[in-house]
C-alpha positions in Angstrom: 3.6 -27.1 -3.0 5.2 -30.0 -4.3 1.4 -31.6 -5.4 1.4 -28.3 -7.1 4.4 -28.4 -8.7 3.4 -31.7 -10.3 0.4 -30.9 -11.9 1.5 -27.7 -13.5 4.9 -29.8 -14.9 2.1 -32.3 -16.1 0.0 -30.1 -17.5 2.7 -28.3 -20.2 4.8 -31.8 -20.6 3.6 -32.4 -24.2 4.1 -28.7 -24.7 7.6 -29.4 -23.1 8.1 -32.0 -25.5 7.0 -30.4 -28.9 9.5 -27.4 -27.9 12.4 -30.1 -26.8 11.6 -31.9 -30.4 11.8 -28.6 -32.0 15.2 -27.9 -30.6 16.6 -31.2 -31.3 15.4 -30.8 -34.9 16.9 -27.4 -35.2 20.5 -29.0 -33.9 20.1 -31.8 -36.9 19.7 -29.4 -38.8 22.3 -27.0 -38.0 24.9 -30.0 -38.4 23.4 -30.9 -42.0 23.7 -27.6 -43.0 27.0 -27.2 -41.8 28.0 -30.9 -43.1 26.6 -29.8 -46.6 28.5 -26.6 -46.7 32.1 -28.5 -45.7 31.5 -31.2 -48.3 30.7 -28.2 -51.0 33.9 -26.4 -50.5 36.0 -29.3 -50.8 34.3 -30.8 -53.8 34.4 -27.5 -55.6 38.5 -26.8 -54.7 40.4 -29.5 -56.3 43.1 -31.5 -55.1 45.7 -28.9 -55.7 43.2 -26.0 -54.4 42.2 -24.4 -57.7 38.7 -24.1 -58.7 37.3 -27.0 -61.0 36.1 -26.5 -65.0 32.5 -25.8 -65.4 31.4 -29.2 -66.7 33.2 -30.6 -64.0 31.4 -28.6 -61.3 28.1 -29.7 -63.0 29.8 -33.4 -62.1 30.4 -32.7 -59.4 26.7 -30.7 -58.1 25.1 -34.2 -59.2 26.9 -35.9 -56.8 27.0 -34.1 -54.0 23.0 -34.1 -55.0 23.6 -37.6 -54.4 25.0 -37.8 -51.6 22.4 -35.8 -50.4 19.4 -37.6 -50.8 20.7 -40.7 -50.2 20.2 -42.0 -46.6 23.7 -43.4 -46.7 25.3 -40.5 -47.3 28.4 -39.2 -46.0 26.8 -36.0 -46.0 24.1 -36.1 -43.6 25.3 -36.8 -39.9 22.7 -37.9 -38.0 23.3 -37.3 -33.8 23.2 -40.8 -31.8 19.9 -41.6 -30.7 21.1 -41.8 -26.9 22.3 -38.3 -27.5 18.6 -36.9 -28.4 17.4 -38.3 -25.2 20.0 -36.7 -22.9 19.2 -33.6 -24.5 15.2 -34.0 -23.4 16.1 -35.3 -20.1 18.5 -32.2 -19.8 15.5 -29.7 -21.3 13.1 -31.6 -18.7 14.7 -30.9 -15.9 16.0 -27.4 -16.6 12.4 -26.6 -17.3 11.2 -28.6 -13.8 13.6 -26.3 -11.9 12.0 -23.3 -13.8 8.7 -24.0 -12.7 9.7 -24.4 -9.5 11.5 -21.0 -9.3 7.9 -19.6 -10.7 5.8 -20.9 -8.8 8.0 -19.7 -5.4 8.3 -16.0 -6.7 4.7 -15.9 -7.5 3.7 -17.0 -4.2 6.1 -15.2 -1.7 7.7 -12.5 -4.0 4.8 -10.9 -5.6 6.4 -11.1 -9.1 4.1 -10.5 -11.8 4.9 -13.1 -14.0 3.2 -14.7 -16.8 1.8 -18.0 -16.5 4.3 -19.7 -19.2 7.0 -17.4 -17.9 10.4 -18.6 -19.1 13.9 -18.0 -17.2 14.5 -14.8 -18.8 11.3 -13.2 -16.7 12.6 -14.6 -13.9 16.4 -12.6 -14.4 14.5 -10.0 -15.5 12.5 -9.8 -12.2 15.0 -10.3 -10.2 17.6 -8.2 -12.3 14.6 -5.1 -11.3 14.7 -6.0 -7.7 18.7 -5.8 -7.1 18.1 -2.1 -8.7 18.8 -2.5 -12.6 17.5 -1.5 -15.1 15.8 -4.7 -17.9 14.3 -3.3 -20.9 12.1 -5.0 -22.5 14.1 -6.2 -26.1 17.0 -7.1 -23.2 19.0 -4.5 -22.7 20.3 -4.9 -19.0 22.5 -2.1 -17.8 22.9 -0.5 -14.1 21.7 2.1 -12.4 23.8 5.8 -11.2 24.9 4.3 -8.3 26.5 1.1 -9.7 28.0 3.1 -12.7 28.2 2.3 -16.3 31.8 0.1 -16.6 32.9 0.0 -19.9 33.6 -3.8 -21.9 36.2 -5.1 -20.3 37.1 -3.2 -17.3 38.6 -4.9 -14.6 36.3 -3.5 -11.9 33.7 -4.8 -13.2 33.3 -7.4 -10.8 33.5 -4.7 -7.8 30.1 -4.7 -6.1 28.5 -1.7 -6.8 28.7 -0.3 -2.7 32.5 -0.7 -3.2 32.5 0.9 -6.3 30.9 3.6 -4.8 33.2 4.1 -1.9 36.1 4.1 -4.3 33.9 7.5 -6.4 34.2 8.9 -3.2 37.6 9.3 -2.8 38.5 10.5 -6.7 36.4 14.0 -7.1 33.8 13.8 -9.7 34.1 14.9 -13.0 30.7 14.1 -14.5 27.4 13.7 -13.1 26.0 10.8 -14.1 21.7 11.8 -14.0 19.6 8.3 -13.9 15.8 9.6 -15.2 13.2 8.5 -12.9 7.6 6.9 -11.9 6.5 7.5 -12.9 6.2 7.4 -13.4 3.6 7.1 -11.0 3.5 10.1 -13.6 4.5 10.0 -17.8 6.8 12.4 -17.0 8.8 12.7 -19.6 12.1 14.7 -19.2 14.5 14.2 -21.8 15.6 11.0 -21.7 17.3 8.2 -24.6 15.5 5.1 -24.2 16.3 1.7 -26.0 13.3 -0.4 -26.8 10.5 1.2 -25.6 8.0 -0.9 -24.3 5.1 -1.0 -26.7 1.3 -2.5 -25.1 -0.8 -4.2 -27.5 -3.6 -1.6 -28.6 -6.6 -1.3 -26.2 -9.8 -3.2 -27.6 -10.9 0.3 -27.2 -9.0 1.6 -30.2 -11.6 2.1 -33.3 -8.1 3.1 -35.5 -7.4 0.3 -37.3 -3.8 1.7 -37.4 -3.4 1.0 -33.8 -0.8 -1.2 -34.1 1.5 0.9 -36.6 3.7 3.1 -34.4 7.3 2.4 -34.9 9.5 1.0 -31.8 11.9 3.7 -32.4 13.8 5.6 -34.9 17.2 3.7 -36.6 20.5 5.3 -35.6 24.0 5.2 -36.6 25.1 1.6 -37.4 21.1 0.3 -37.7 20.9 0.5 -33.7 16.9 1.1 -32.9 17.3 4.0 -30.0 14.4 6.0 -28.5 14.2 9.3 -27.5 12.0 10.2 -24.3 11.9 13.0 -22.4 10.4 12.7 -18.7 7.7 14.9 -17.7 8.8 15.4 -14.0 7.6 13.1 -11.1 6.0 10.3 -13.1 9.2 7.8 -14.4 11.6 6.0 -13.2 14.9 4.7 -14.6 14.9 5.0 -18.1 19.0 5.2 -19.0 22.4 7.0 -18.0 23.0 10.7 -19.0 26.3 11.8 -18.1 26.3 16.1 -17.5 29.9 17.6 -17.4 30.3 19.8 -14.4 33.6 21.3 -12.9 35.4 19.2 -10.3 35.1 19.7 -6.4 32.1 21.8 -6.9 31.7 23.9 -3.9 28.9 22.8 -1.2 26.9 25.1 0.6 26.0 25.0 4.2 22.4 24.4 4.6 22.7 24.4 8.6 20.4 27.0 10.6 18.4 26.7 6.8 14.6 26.7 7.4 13.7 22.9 8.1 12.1 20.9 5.2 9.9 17.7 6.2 11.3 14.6 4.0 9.5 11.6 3.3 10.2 8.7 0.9 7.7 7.3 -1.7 7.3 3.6 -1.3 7.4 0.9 -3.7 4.2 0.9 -6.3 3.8 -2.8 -5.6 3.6 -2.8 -1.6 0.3 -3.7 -1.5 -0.8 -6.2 -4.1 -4.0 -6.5 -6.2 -5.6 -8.4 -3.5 -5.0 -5.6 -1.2 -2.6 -7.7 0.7 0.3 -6.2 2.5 3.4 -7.8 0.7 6.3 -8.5 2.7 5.7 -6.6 5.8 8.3 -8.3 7.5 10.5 -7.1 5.1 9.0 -3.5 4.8 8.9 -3.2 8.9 12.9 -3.6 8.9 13.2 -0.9 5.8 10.9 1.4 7.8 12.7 1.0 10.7 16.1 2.1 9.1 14.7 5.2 7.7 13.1 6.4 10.9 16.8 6.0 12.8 17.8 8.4 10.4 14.7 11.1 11.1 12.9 10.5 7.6 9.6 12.5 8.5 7.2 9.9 6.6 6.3 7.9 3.7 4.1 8.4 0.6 1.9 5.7 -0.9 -0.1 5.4 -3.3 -3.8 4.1 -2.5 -4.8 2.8 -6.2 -8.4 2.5 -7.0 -8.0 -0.1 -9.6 -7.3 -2.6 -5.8 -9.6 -0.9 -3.7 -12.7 -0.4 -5.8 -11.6 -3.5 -8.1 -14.7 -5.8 -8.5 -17.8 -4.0 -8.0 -18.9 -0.3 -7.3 -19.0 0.8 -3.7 -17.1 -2.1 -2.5 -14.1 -1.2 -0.9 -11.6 -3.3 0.5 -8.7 -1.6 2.3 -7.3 -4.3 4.4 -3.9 -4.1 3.5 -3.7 -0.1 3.5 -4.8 -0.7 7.1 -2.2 -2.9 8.0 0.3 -0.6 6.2 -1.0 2.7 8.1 -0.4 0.8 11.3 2.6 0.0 10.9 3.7 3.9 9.9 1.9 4.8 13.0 3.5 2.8 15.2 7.1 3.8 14.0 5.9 7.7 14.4 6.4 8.0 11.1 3.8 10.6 8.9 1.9 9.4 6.0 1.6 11.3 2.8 -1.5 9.6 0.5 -2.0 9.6 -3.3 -5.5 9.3 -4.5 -4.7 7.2 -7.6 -7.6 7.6 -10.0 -5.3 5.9 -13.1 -3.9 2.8 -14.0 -0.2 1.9 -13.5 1.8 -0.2 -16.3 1.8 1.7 -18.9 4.6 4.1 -18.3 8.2 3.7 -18.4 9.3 2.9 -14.9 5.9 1.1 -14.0 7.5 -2.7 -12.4 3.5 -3.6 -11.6 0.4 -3.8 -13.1 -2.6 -1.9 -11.6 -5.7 -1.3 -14.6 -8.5 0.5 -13.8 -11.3 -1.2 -11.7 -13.0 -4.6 -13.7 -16.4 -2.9 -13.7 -15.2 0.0 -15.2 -13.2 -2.0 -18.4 -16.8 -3.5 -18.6 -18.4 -0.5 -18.9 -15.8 1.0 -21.5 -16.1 -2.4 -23.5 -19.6 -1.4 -24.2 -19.0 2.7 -24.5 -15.3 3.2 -25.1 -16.0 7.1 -25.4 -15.4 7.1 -21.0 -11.5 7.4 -22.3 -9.9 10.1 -23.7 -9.7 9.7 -27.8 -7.4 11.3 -30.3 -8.2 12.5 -34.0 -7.4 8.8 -35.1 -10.2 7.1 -33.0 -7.5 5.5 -30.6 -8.4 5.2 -27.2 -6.3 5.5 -24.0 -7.5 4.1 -20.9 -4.8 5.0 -18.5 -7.6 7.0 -17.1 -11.3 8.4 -17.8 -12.1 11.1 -19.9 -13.2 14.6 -18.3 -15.9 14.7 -20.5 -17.9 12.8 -18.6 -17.5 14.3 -15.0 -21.3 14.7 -15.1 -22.2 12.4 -16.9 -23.9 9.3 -15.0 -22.4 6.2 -16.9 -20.5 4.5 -14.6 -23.6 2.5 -13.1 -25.6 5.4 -12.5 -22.8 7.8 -11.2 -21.0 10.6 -12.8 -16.9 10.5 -12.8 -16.4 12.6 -10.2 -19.3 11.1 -8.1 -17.0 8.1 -8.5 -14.1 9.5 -7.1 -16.4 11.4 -3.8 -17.1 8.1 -2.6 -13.7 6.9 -3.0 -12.2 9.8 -1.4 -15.2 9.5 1.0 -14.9 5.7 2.1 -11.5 6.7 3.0 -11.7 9.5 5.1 -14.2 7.2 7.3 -12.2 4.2 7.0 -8.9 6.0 8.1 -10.4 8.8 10.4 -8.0 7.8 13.2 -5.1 8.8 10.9 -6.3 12.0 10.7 -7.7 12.6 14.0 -4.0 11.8 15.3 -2.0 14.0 12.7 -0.8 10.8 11.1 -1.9 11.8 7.6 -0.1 14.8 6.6 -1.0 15.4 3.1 -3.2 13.8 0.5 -2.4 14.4 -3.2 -5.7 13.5 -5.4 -5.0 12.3 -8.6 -6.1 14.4 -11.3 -5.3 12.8 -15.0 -2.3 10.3 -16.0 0.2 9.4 -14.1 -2.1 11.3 -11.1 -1.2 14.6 -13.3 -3.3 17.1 -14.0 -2.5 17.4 -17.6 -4.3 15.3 -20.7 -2.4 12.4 -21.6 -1.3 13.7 -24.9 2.3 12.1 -25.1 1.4 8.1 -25.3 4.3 5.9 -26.2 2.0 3.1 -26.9 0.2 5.2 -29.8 3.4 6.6 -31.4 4.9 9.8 -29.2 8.2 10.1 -29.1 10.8 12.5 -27.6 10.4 16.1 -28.5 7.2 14.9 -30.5 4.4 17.6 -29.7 1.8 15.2 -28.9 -2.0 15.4 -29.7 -5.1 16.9 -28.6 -7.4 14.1 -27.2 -11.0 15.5 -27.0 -12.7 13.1 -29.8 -14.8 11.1 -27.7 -18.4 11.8 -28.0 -18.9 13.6 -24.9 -15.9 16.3 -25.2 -17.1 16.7 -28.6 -20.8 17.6 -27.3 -19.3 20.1 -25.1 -17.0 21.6 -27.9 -20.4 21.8 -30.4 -22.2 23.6 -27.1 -19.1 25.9 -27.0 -18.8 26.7 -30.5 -22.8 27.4 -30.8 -22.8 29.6 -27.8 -20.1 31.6 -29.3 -21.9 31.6 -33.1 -19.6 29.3 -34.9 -21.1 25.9 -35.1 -18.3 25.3 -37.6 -16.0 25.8 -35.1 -16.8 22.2 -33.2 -14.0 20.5 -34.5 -10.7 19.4 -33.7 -8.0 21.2 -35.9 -7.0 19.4 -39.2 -3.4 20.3 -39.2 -1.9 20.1 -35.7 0.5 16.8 -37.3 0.6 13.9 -35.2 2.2 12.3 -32.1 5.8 12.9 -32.8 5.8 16.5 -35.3 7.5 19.2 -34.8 6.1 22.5 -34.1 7.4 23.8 -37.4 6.1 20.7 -39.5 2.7 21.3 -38.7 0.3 24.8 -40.2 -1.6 24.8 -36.7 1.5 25.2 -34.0 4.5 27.2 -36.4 5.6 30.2 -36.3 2.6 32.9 -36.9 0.5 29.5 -36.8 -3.4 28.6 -36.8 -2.9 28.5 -32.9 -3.0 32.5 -32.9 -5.9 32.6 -34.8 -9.3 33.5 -34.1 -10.7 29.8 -34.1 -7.5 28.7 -32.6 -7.4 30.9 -29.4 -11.0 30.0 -29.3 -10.2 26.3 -28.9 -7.2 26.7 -26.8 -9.3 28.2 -24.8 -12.2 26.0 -24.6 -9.6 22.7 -24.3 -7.5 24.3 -21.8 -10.6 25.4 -19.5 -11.6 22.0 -19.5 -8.6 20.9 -17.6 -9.4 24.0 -15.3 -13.1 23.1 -14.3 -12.0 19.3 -13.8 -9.1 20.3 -11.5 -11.5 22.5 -9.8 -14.4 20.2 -9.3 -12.7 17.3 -8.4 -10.7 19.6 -6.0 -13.8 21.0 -4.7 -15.2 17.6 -3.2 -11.4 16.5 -1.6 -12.0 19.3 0.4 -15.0 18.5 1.3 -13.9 14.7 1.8 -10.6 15.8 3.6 -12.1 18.9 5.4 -9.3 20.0 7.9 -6.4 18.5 6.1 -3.8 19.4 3.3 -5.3 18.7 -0.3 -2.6 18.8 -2.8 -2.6 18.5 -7.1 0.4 17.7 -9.3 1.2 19.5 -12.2 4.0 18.0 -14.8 7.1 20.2 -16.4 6.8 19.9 -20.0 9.3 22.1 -20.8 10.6 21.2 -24.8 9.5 23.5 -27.1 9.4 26.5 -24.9 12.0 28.6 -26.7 8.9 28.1 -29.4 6.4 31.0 -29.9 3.5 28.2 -29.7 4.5 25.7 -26.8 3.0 23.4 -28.4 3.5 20.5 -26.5 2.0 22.0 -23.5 -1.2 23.4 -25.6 -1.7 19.6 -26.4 -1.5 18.8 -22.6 -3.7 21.1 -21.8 -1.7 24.5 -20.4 -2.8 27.2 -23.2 0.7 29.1 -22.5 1.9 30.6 -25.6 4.7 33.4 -25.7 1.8 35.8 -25.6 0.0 34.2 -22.3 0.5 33.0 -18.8 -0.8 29.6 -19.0 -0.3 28.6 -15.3 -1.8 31.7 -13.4 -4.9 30.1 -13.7 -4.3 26.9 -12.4 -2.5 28.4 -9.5 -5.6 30.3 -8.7 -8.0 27.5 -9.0 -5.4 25.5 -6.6 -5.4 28.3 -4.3 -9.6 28.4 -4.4 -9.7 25.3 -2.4 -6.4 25.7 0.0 -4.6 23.0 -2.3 -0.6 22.6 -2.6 0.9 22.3 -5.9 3.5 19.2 -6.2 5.4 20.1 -9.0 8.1 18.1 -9.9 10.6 19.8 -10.5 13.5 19.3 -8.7 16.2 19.1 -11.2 14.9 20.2 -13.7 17.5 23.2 -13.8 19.8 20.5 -14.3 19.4 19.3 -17.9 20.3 22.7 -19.2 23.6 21.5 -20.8 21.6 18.6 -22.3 22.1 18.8 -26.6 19.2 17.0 -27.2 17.1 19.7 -25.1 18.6 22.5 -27.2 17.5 20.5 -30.4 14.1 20.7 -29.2 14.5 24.5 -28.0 13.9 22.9 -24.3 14.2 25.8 -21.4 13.6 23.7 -18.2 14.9 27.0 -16.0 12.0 28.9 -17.8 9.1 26.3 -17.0 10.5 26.0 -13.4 10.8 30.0 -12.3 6.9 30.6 -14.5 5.4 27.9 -12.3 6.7 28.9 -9.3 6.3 32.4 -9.6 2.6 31.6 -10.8 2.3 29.7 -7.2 4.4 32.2 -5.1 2.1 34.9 -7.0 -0.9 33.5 -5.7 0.1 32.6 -1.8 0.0 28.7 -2.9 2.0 25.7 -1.1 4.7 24.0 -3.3 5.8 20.9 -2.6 8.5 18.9 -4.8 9.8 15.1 -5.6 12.8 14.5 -7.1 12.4 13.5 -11.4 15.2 11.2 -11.2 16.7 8.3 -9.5 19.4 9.9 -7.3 22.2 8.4 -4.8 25.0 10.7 -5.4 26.0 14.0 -3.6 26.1 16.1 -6.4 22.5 15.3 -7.3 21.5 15.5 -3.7 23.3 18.9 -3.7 21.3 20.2 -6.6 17.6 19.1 -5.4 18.9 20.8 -1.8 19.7 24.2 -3.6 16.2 24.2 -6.1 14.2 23.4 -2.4 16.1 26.0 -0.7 16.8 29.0 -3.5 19.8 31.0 -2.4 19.0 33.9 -3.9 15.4 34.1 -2.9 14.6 38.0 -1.7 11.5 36.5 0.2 13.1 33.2 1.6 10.7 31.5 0.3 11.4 27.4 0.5 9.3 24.2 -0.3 7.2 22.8 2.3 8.2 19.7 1.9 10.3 17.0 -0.3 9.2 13.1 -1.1 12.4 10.9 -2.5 11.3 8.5 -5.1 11.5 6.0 -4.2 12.4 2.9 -1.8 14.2 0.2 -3.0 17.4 -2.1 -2.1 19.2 0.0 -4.4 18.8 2.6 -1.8 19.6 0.5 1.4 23.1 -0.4 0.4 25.0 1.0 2.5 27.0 3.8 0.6 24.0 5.0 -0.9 22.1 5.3 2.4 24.8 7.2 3.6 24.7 9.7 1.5 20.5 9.9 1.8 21.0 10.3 5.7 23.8 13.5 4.8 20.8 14.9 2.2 18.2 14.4 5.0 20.4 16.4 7.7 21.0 19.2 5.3 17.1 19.0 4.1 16.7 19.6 8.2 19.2 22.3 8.7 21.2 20.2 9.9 25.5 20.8 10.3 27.1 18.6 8.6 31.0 17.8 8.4 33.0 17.8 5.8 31.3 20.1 3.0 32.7 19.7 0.0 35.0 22.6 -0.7 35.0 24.1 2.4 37.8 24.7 5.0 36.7 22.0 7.3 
């Protein structure tokens, strides 16, 4: 390593030394500044402090002019020579020790660092793994369970377990809700964000304006502050809400409840892009620890962008092997997420996962695979539905592609499922693994309660609009609309979604429909060949909660995403039939939802979260479907915990109708400590039916 470590410290020393000149330079010429501004003041005060005639401050700019330029001069203080060199000697060996730090986390930790990575990625890595939250302008602040301490508070250098304990014994007056990956999914409930990361454009993008979206909207005192809502299940940690609620809020019992498997989504980086098992040491002893406290199983996510990386048909799942083994031996249950998207892109995303090399290739030369909005721009978080039977992926149609993924697994893994191991597996259906379109992009402009856009321009969901218009006699009608504004409108600013809008039209219904039925026959064709591929086992789809703009008669930003569910329409009927065609569950990720009702920013955007919730459900209950949930936000407090417990477990249900299951997102040393864990082994007893003592409230 040390060999190593040489060559790449030889290989960026005259790099090293142009940036240690540069800084040296920059100190001589702070001090000349500084020197020229000390010997100004005092030349222009005279000796008794009152300022000088003005042909004697002509006098006496010429000589400090002078002074100046000559080398002489008083003015000018140049550093010792000796003094420059300790400073490179200093800067060499800071920047050794750096390299050195780089080149270990790269190798053991599985950091995805840049090759010229600097110190500040490396506490920003690290800073991630301990459980905080690093945006990327710098921003550093924790997460729930460490607490936001103000400036100056003399707790703040309590560790954040003892902080915790010390919460516990002084009943809560505020919730604090942490938003949560998705992301694996963009998931987007309101959330304020500060310095949103912004990619570069994809090479995709035939919009010159790629680039032009605005990092975020100026608020009082010139901050820059973002505004993101999180469609639920797909983020993690964006920032601290706090929610008022009444102190000592009464707990129910959940003991002799129905019992509700819980399993615990692992990290998206467990298995690296070599399909390596990272850390399994490490992973063995965190396994270990949940399954002493009856945590049913885990869920991972099996990415395609690994598995399928280099070349079609060639799948390598070594590491997934060596991670299914391990579950099995532990007893544990496996939950598995066919992951037909790339990961990176959201807020939340700590790794890197693009779509498989062949397929960039392949969009290099035809960039129309990825879904396109009005402006040309590209998004290749995942491929377009328009060409699910099309054959230009190397002679295979999309969903061909994703058959012989699903396929190659199912043999690979048959054990697994033979013993019961695999419980579930959730196919990935759109961004974020959502059956939705990916109409809300940060990196091309959207912002929180922005409406989004429609994304059918590439030319093959154009063909099939021009077939859909001609068959109903309106060639003109195969076109996008002209005034549906852009990524962050409102539905009021815009003539297609306002009140008594184009949407209600004739040629608006007629495209609602035909956009909306396209995200119906790819949910059910894909779905149709899991079922084949899993024959026997649980198939399961996610669906997000875009819930702003309800209270709104158009919805708009679920008729962009792809749910035609206007005032006068049940949007989600439909999909809950199509999922209940082929047997599949519905993940809907919704857990607390419920619980950003008191949010202002949600009324500003006429947000109704309750609504969204009890239409989707009832939509799923209507139609005999499975629902299965994962919690939206980060959560290591009871009073979260208590909320998710009562949303899985209504109350008030006349049926007694329940979930079927819960997955925790997500594993990470944040969780471990040990106040936190405590209080995830209370939520798994109650999640069980479990007694527990000491309810809240209660006489005990």
């Amino acid at each position: 390593m040390s060999a190593d470590m040489q060559k790449l410290i030889g290989a960026n020393e005259e790099d090293d030394e142009e940036e240690i000149e540069m800084d040296v330079k920059e100190e001589d010429n702070e001090d000349h500044e500084n020197g020229q501004k000390h010997i100004a003041a005092q030349m222009m005060l005279g000796a008794d402090g009152v300022m000088p005639s003005t042909s004697h401050q002509f006098q006496i700019q010429q000589q400090l002019q002078e002074q100046v330029s000559t080398p002489g001069g008083g003015a000018r203080r140049s550093r010792p020579l000796e003094e420059k060199e300790r400073t490179k000697l200093r800067e060499r060996h800071r920047r050794a020790i750096t390299a050195r730090i780089l080149a270990g986390l790269r190798k053991h930790g599985n950091y995805n660092l840049r090759v010229r990575a600097d110190i500040n990625d490396v506490i920003a890595a690290l800073a991630r793994e301990a459980g905080w939250v690093v945006l990327p302008d710098g921003t550093t602040f924790p997460s729930r369970s460490q607490g936001s301490r103000p400036a100056g508070d003399s707790s703040a250098g309590l560790t954040s377990s003892s902080s915790q304990m010390l919460s516990q014994q002084v009943p809560p007056t505020s919730l604090q809700g942490v938003s949560s990956g998705y992301c694996a999914s963009v998931e987007y409930n309101a959330c304020h964000m500060k310095g949103v990361f912004m990619p570069t454009p994809a090479p995709y993008d035939l919009s010159s304006s790629g680039h032009s979206q605005s990092s975020g909207m100026v608020g009082n005192g010139g901050e820059q502050t973002e505004s993101l809502p999180l469609i639920a299940g797909s983020m993690e940690v964006i920032n601290e809400q706090i929610i008022g609620l009444p102190p000592k809020l009464p707990e129910r019992d959940f003991a002799g409840t129905p019992y509700v498997p819980v399993y615990v989504m692992l990290p998206l980086g467990v298995v690296n892009m070599k399909c390596e098992l990272v850390d399994p040491d490490g992973l063995l002893k965190q396994l270990r620890v949940l399954k002493s406290i009856n945590v049913d199983g885990v869920m991972i996510d099996c990415w395609w962008g690994i598995v399928e990386a280099d070349a079609p048909q060639e799948y390598n799942w070594n590491g997934y092997r060596r991670l299914f083994k391990m579950v099995h031996e532990l007893k544990l249950k496996l939950q598995v997420v066919m992951s037909f998207h790339e990961c990176g892109g959201n807020v939340g995303d700590d790794v890197c996962i693009p779509l498989p090399r062949w397929v960039a290739e392949i969009g290099r030369s035809n960039p129309d695979i990825f879904f396109t909005d009005r402006e040309g721009r590209r998004n290749t978080e995942c491929l377009s539905w328009g060409i699910d039977k099309e054959r230009v992926l190397r002679g295979r149609t999309a969903v061909e592609v994703y058959f012989d993924f699903m396929r190659s697994f199912r043999v690979e893994f048959n054990e697994f499922f033979e013993d019961g191991i695999i419980s579930m597996v959730e196919v990935g259906l759109g961004p974020c693994g959502e059956l939705r379109y990916p109409s809300c992009p940060v990196k091309h402009g959207w912002r929180y309660p922005g409406i989004g856009e429609f994304q059918c321009y590439d030319q093959y969901m154009l063909k099939s609009l021009m077939k859909a218009a001609e068959m109903r006699g309106h060639s003109f009608w195969a076109r996008g609309p002209d005034n549906a504004g852009s990524y962050s409108s409102h539905p009021h600013e815009t003539g297609f979604f306002c009140d008594e809008g184009d949407y209600d039209g004739y040629y608006g219904r007629f495209f609602l429909n035909w956009y909306s039925q396209l995200l119906i026959n790819h949910g059910d064709l894909v779905l149709s060949l899991a079922k084949l591929a899993f024959e026997g086992s649980c198939i399961a789809a996610k669906l997000p909660g875009i819930h702003w703009w309800y209270k709104t008669s158009s919805h708009a930003a679920e008729l962009t995403a792809g749910f035609y569910n206007p005032c006068n329409r049940d949007g989600y009927i439909a999909i809950a039939a199509m999922l209940h065609k082929h047997g599949a569950a519905l993940n809907f990720a919704r857990a607390e939802l419920q619980f950003l009702e008191q949010r202002e920013d949600l009324q500003e955007a006429l947000a109704n979260p309750q609504g969204l919730v009890w239409q989707v459900l009832n939509a799923a209950w209507e139609t005999c479907i499975t629902v299965v949930s994962e919690n939206a936000f980060v959560c290591h407090d009871r009073v979260g915990y208590n909320k998710i417990l009562e949303n899985v477990k209504p109350v008030n249900d006349p049926d007694g109708r329940h979930f079927s299951s819960f997955t925790y997102l997500r594993l990470t040393p944040l969780l471990m400590e040990r106040q936190n864990f405590m209080e995830f082994e209370r939520f798994v007893k109650r999640m069980h039916g479990e007694a527990v003592l000491y309810l809240q409230g209660s006489q005990w």
